[in-house]
ZAVEXVO-224921 format. One line per field, with one value per residue (C-alpha): residue number from 1; chain; x, y, z. Coordinates in nm, 4 decimals. Layout:
N
k [NUM,...] .
c [A,...] .
X [X,...] .
Y [Y,...] .
Z [Z,...] .
//
This chain:
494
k [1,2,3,4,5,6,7,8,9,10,11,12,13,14,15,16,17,18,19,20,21,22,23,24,25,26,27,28,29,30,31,32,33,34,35,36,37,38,39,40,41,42,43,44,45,46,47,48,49,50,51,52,53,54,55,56,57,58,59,60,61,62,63,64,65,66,67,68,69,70,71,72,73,74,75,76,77,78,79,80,81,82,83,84,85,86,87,88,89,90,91,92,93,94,95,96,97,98,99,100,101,102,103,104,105,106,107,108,109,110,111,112,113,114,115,116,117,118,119,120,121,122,123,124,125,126,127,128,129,130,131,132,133,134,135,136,137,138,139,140,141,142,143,144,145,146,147,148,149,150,151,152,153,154,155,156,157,158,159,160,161,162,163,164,165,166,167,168,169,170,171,172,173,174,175,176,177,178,179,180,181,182,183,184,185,186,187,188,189,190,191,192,193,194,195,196,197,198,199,200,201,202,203,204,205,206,207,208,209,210,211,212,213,214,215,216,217,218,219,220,221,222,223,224,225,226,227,228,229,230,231,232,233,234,235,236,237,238,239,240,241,242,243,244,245,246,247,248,249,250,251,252,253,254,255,256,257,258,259,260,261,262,263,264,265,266,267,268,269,270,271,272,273,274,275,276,277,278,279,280,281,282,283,284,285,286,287,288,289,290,291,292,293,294,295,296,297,298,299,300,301,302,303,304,305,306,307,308,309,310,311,312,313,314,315,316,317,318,319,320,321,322,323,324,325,326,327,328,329,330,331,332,333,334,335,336,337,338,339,340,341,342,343,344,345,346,347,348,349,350,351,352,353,354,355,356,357,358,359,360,361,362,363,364,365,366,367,368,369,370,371,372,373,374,375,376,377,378,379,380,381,382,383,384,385,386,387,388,389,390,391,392,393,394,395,396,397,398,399,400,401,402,403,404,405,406,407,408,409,410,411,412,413,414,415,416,417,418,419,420,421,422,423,424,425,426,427,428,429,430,431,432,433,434,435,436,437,438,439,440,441,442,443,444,445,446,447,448,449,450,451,452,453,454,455,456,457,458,459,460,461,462,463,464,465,466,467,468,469,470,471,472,473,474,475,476,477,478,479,480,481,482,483,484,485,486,487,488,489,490,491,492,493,494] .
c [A,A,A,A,A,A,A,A,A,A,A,A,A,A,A,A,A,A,A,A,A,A,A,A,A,A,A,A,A,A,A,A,A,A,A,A,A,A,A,A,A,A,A,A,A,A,A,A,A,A,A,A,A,A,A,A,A,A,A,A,A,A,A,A,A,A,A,A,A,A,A,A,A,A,A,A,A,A,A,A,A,A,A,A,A,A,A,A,A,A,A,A,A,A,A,A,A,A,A,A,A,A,A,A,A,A,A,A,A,A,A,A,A,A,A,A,A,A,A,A,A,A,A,A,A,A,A,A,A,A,A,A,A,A,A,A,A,A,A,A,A,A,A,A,A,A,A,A,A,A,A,A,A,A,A,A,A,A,A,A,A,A,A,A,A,A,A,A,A,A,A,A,A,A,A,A,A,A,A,A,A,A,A,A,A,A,A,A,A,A,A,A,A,A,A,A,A,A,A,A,A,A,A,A,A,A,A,A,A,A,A,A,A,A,A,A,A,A,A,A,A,A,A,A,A,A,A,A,A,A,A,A,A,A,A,A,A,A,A,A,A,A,A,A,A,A,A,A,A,A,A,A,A,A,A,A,A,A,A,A,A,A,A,A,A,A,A,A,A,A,A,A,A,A,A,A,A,A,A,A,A,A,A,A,A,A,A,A,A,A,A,A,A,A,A,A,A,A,A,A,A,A,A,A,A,A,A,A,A,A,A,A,A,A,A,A,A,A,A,A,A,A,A,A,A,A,A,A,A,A,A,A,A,A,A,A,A,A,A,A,A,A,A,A,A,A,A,A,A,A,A,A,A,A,A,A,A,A,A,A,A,A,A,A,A,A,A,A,A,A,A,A,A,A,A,A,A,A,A,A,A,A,A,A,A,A,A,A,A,A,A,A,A,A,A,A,A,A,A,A,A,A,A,A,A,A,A,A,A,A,A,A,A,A,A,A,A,A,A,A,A,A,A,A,A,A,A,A,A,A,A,A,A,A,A,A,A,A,A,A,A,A,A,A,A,A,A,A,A,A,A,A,A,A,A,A,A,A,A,A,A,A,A,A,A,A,A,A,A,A,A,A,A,A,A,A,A,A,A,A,A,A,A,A,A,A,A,A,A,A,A,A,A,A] .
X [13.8706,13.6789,13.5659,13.9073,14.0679,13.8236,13.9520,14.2735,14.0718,13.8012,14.1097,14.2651,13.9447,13.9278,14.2392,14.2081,13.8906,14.0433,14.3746,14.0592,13.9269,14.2499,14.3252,14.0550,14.0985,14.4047,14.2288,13.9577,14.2242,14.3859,14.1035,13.8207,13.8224,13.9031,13.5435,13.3430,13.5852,13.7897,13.5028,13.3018,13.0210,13.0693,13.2486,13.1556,13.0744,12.7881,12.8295,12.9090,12.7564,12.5556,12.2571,12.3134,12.3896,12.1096,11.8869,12.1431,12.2568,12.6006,12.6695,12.5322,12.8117,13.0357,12.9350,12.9797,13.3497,13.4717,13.2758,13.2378,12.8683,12.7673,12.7125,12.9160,13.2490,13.3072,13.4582,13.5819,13.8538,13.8551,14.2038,14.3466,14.2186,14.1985,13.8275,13.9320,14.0214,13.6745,13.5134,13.6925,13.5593,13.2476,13.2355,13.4390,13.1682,12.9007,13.0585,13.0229,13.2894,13.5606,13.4753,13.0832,12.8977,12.7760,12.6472,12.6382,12.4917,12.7859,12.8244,12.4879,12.5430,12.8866,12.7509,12.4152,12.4459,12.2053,12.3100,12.0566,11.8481,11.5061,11.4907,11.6404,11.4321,11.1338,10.8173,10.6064,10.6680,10.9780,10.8350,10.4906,10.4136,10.0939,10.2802,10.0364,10.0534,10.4203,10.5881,10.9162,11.0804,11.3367,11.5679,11.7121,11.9671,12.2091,12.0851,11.9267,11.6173,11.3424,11.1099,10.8105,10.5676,10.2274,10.0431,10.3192,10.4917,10.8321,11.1404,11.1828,11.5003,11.7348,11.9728,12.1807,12.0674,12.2547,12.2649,11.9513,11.6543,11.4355,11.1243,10.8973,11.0071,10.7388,10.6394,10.5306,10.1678,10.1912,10.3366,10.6927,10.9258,11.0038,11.2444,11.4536,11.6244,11.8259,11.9648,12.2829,12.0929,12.1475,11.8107,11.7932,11.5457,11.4426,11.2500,10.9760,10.9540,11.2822,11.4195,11.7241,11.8370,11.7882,11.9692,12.1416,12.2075,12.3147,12.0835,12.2006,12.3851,12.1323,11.7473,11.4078,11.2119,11.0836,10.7746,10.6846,10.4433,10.1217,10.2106,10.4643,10.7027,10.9115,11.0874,11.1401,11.3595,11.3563,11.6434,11.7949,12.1191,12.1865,11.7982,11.6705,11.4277,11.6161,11.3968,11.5193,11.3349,11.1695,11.2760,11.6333,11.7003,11.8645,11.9153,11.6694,11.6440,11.7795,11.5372,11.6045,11.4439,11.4415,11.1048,10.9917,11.1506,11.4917,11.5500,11.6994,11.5157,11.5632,11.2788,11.0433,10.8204,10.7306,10.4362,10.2483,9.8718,9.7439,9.4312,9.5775,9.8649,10.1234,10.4054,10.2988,10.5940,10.6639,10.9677,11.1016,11.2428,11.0186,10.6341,10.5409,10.4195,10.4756,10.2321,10.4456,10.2330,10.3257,10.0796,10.1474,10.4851,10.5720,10.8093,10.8586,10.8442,10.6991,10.3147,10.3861,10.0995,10.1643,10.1192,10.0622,10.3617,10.6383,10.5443,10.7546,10.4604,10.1505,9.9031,9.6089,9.2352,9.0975,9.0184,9.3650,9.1992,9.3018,9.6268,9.6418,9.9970,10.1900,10.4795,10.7324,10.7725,10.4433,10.0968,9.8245,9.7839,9.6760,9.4226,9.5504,9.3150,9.5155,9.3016,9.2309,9.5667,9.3825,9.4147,9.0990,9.1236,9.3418,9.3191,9.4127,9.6282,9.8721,10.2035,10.4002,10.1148,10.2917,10.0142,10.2213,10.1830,9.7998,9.5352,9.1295,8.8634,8.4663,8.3108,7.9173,7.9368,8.1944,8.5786,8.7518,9.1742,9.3097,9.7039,9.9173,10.1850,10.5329,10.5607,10.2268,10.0093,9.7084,9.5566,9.4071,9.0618,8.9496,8.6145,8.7203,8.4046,8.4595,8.8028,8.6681,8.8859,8.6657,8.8406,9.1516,9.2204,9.4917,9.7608,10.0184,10.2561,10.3968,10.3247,10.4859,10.3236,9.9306,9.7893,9.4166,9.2840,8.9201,8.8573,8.9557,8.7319,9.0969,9.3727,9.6881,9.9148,10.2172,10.3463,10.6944,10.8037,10.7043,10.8936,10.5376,10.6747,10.6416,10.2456,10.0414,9.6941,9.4014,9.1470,8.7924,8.7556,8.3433,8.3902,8.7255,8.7942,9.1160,8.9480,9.2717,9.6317,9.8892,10.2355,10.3552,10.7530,10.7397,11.0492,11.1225,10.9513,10.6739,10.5986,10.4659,10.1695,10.1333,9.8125,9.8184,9.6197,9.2910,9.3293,9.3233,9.6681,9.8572,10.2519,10.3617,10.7668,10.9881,11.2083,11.5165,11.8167,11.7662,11.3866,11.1010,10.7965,10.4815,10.2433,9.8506,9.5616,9.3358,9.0131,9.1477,9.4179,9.6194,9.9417,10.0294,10.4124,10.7200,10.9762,11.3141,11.4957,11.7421,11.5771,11.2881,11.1786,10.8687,10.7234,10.5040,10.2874,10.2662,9.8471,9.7568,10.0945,9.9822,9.5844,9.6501,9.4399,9.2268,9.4447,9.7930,10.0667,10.1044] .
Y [20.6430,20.5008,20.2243,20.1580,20.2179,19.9027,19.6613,19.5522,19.4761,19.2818,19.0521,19.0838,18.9369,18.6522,18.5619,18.5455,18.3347,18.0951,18.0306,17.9479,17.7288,17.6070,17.4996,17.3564,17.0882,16.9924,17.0638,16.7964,16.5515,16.5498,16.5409,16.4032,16.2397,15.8892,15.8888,16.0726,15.9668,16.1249,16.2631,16.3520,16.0692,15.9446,15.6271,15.5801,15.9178,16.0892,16.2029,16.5763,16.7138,17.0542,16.8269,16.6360,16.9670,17.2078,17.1804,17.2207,17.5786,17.7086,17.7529,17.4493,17.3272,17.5132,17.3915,17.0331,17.0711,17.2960,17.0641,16.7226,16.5112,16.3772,15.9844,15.9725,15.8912,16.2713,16.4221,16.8035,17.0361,17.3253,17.2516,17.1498,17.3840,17.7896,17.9470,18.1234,17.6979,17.5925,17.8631,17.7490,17.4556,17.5058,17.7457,17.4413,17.1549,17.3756,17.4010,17.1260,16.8822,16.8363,16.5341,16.5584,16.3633,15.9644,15.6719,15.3552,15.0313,14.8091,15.0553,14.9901,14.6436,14.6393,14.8155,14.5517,14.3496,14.1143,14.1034,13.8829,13.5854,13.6238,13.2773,13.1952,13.4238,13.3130,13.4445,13.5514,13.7945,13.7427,14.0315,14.0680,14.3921,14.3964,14.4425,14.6381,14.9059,14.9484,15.3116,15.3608,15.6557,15.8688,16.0294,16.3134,16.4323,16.1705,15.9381,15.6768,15.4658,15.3560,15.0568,15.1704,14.9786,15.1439,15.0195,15.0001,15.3181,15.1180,15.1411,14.7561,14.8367,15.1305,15.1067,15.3585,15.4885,15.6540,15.9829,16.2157,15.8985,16.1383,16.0862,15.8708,15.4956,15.2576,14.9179,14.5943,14.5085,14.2787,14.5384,14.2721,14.5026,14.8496,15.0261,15.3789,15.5984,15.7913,16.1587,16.0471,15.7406,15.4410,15.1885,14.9723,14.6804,14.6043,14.3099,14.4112,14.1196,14.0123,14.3233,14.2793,14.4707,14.2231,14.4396,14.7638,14.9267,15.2589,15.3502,15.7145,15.9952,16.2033,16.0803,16.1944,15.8874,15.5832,15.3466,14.9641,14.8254,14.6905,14.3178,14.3976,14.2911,14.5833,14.8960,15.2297,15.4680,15.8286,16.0323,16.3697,16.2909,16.1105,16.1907,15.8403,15.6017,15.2505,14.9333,14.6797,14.3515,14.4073,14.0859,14.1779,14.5279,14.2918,14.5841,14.4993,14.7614,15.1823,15.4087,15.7346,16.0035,16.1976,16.3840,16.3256,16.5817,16.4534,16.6487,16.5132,16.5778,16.5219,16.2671,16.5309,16.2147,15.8548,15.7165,15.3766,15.3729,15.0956,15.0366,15.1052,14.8542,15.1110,15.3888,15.7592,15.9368,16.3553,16.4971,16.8182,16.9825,16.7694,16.8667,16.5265,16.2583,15.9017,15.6155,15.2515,14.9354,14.6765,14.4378,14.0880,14.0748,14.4391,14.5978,14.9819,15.1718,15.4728,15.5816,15.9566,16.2060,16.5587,16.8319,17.2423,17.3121,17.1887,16.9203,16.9096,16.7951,16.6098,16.4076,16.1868,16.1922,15.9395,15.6721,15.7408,15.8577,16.2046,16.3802,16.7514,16.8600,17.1751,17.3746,17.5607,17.8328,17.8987,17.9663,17.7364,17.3798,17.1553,16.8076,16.5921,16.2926,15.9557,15.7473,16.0528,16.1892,16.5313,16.8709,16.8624,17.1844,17.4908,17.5743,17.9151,17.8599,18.0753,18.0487,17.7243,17.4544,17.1193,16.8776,16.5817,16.6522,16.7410,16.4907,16.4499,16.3463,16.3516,16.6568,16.6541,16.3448,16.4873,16.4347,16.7595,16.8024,17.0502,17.1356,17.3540,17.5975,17.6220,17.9768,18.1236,18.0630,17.9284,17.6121,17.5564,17.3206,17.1994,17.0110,16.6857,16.6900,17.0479,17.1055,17.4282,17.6393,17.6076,17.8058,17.9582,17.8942,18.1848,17.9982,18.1308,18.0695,17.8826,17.4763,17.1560,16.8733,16.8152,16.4633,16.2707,15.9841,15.8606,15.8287,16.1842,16.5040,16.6903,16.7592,16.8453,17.0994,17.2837,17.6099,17.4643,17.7714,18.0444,18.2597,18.0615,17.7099,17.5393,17.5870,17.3049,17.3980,17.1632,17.2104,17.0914,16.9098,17.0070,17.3665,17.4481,17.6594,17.5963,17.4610,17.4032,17.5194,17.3476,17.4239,17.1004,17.2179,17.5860,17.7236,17.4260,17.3431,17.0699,16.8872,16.5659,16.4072,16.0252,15.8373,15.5152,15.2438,15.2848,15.6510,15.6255,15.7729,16.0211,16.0815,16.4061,16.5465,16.8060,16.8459,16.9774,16.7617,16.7684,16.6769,16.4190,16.2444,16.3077,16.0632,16.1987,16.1002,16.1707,16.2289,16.4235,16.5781,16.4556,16.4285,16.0468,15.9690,16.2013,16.0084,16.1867,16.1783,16.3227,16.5317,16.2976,16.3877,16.1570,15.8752,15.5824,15.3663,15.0155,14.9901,15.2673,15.3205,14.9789,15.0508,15.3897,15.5046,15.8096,16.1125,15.9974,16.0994,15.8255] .
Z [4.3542,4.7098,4.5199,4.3394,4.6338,4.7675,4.5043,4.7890,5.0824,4.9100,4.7359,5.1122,5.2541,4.9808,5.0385,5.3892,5.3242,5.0929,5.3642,5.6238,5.4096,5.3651,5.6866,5.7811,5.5093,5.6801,6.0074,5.8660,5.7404,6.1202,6.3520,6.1579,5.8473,6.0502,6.2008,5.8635,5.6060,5.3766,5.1430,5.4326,5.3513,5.6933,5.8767,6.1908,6.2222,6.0816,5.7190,5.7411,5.4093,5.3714,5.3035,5.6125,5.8366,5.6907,5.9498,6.2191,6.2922,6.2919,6.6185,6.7013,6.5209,6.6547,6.9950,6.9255,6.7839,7.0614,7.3237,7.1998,7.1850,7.5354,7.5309,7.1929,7.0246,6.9569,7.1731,7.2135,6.9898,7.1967,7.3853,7.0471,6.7962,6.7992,6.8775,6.4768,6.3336,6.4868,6.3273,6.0121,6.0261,6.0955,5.7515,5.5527,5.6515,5.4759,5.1603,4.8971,4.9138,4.6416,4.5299,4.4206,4.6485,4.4720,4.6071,4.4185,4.3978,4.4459,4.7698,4.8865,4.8220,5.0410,5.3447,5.3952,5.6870,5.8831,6.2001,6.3605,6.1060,6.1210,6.0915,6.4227,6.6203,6.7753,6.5851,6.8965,7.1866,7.4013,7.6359,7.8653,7.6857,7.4342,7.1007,6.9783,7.2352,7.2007,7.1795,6.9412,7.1121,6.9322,7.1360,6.9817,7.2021,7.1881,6.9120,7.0855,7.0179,7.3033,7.2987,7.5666,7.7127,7.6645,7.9573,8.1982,8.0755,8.1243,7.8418,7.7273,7.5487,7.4787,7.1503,6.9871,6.6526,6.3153,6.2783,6.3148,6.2587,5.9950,5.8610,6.1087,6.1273,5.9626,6.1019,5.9271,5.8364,6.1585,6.3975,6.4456,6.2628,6.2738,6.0114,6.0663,5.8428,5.9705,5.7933,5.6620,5.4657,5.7237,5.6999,5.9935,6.1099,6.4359,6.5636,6.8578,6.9531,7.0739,7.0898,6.8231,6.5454,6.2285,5.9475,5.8074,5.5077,5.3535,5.1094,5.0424,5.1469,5.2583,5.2967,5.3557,5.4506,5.4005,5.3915,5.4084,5.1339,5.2250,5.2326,5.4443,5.1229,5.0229,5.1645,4.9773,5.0315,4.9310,4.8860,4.8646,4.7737,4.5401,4.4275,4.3784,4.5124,4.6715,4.7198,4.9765,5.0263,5.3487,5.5350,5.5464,5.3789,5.0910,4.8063,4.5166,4.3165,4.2668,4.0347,3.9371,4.0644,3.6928,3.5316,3.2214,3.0660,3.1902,3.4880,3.7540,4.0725,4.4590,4.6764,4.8777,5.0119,5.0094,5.1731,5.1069,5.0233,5.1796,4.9724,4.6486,4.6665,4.6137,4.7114,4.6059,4.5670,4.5996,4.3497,4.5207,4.1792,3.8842,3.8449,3.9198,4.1803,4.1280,4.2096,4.2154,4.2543,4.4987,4.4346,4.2626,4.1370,4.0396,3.8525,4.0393,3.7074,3.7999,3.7034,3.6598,3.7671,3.6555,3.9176,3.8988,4.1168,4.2905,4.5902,4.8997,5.1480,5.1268,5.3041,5.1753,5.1983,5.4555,5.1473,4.9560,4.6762,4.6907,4.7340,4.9618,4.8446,4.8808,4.7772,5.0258,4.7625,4.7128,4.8735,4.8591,4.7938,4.5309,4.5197,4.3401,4.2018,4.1977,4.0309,3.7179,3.7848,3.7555,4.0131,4.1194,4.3337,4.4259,4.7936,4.9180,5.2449,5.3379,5.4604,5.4892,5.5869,5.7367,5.5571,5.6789,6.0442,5.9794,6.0504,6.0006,6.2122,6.1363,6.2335,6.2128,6.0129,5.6930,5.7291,5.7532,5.7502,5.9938,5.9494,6.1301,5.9565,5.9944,5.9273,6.0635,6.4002,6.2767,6.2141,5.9049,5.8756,5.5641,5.4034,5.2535,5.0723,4.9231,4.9866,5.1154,5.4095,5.7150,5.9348,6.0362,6.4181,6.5680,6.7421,6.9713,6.7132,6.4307,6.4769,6.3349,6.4914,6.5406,6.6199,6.7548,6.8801,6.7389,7.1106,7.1940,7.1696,7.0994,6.8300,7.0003,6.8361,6.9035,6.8432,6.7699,6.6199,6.8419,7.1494,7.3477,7.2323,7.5934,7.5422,7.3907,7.2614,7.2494,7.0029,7.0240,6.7516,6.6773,6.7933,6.6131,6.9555,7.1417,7.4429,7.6653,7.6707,7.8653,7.9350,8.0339,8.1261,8.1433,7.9230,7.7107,7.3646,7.3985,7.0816,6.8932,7.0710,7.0161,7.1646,7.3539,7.1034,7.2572,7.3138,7.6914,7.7303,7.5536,7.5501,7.4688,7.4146,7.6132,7.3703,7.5385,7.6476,8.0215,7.8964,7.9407,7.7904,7.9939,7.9869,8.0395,8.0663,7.7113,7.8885,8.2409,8.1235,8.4371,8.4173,8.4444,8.4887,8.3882,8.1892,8.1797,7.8579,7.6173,7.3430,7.2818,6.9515,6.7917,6.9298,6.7699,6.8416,6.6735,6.6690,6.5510,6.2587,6.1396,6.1436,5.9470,6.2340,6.2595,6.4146,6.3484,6.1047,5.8150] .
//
């Protein structure tokens, strides 16, 4: 009879659900389907998709309804909608959308536009700065992209970005050009040297990353949604080519990764839902079809052995990580690492003459160190808690990690890189998160991020540890530097 007697409310409740949902589709239609379009792809808006929100949490959500997005076009519901509507809302944009989310080529095509010709710009610097020791600063907070001067310490220029830049830009063999993708699939070319946007083009709807081949020739472009691979031709994001992301087998499969291998002449390529990684040539005149390497397990992260002959890959559902051979296409090795390792934050240095690959985990405090030449576990370094980003300088005795993760996220460790002790821990901004250390190109200097929005880049110095200059900013998020992204340089992410 109780449960019987049950049957009422639980319709009541649906009900009550489904009139939410209800009205905030009109709510959506009203207020905000003029800047993120009617299917919720995005306009001049961000696209507001479960894929594109996931990593966002509700309440952040909620926040930027009721209160708007400083420095932004969006602007605040709270005096026009009820606290119950924006919570409505807020439940509606993370449920698929009627209409099942596609992007096709003739829409790729349509949204491609060069806004400045190459061919009009001058070809050298239009600036004092060394190009090579230039920083590309992502500011989080409000979507904005920096151009630092790494000897001066001095923003160049300041441009607005998409939506959420993901992934790490990438930079031309010759350090001129820098490309972003952003979240919500918008590529976007900037010249260094005279400080212009060149090109943009939607290559998705939601998107993971992408990389520049080694001749400086082609982009690629991973995606989530749709899951696909888009090349652009690297001089102007021109659309060139769209391969599906589908095993074997036939299933269809999201893009986990895409990274270029500089001395193979090709992209390696990570399928979140197929048992496979992809090696495309981009030597000579290629044709992108897919060399398909067979793996033991799922791979959403990986990062390569110092000679790109190897591949360290892992899978978020599972412990452990795999070697993959590229040239054999064989696992060579099982590693036992626990938790969720973040292999493409890790980095490797020599340590008594052997390379060895230390990574920090996402969902435990400890750094794991591993023998290149074995692919034995070294060692297990305790953390104060869970870490994203870890970077080095071949110049500096250190790898910097954070505890991203952690209730002691405002600490920094520094680990001695022959010891495997933390040797120093800094706590740069006491209360806010520091993350993502990027080195000047010789290694002198070292910028590292407050990430909050009232927060900063501090600039030290490698070998005192002084604190150099305090640069306020907005959320700064990464950071890159041109010499060392172009020289695939010992300590940095790739």
């Amino acid at each position: 009879m109780k449960a019987l007697a049950l049957v009422p409310l639980l319709w009541m409740a649906s009900a009550q659900g489904s009139a939410a949902l209800d009205q905030a589709a009109l709510d959506y239609q009203q207020h905000c389907q003029q800047c993120h379009g009617a299917n919720r792809f995005g306009a001049s808006g961000p696209a507001l998709l479960p894929e594109s929100l996931s990593r966002i949490k509700p309440a952040e959500i909620r926040q930027v309804i009721a209160s708007g997005r400083p420095a932004s076009q969006m602007s605040g519901f709270a005096k026009v909608l009820s606290s119950a509507r924006i919570d409505g809302l807020v439940t509606y944009l993370q449920q698929p959308p009627a209409i099942p989310p596609t992007w096709s080529d003739a829409e790729i095509r349509a949204s491609h536009q060069v806004l400045n010709a190459v061919d009009s710009l001058p070809g050298t610097p239009q600036h004092a700065a060394d190009p090579l020791n230039l920083f590309v600063v992502v500011e989080a907070g409000d979507h904005h992209i920096n151009i630092l001067d790494g000897d001066r310490f001095t923003v160049l220029a300041r441009f607005a970005s998409h939506f959420a830049v993901h992934g790490g830009p990438k930079f031309s063999p010759d350090g001129r050009f820098v490309y972003f993708a952003s979240r919500d699939g918008w590529v976007s070319q900037y010249d260094l040297h005279n400080l212009k946007l060149i090109a943009e083009v939607r290559a998705g709807l939601n998107t993971r990353n992408l990389a520049v081949s080694k001749d400086g020739r082609w982009v690629l472009v991973g995606n989530y949604l749709p899951g696909n691979l888009v090349l652009l031709d690297a001089r102007d994001l021109t659309p060139v080519k769209t391969i599906a992301a589908v095993g074997q087998d036939g299933t269809p499969s999201r893009v986990s990764a895409v990274y270029t291998a500089p001395p193979r002449d090709s992209f390696i390529v990570a399928l979140k839902d197929v048992k496979e990684v992809w090696e495309l040539s981009s030597a000579g005149q290629p044709d992108f079809v897919p060399r398909r390497i067979a793996a033991e397990d799922f791979l959403d992260d990986f990062s390569f052995s110092p000679d790109y002959r190897q591949l360290l890959a892992t899978s978020r559902k599972a412990n452990g990580g795999q070697v993959i051979d590229l040239d054999s296409g064989q696992v060579l090795s099982r590693i036992a690492l626990p938790g969720m390792p973040h292999l493409g934050s890790g980095t490797w240095w020599r340590r008594n003459g052997d390379w060895v690959f230390a990574t920090p985990n996402i969902s435990q405090g400890l750094i794991s160190v591993i023998d290149l030449k074995t692919w034995r576990l070294i060692k297990e370094i305790p953390t104060l808690g869970p870490g994203f980003f870890m970077r080095s300088h071949a110049n500096s005795a250190y790898a910097w990690t954070d505890v991203f993760f952690g209730p002691d996220n405002d600490a920094i460790h520094l680990i001695d890189k022959q010891t495997l002790e933390i040797a120093h821990t800094l706590r740069p901004m006491p209360g806010k998160t520091a993350a993502h250390v990027e080195f000047s190109h010789d290694g002198r200097y070292l910028l590292l991020s407050i990430w909050a929005n009232d927060g900063a880049l501090i600039v030290y110095d490698s070998q005192t540890l002084e604190e150099v200059k305090r640069i306020p900013m907005n959320k700064p998020s990464g950071k890159y530097n041109v010499g060392n992204k172009i020289e695939f340089a010992e300590g940095t992410s790739h």
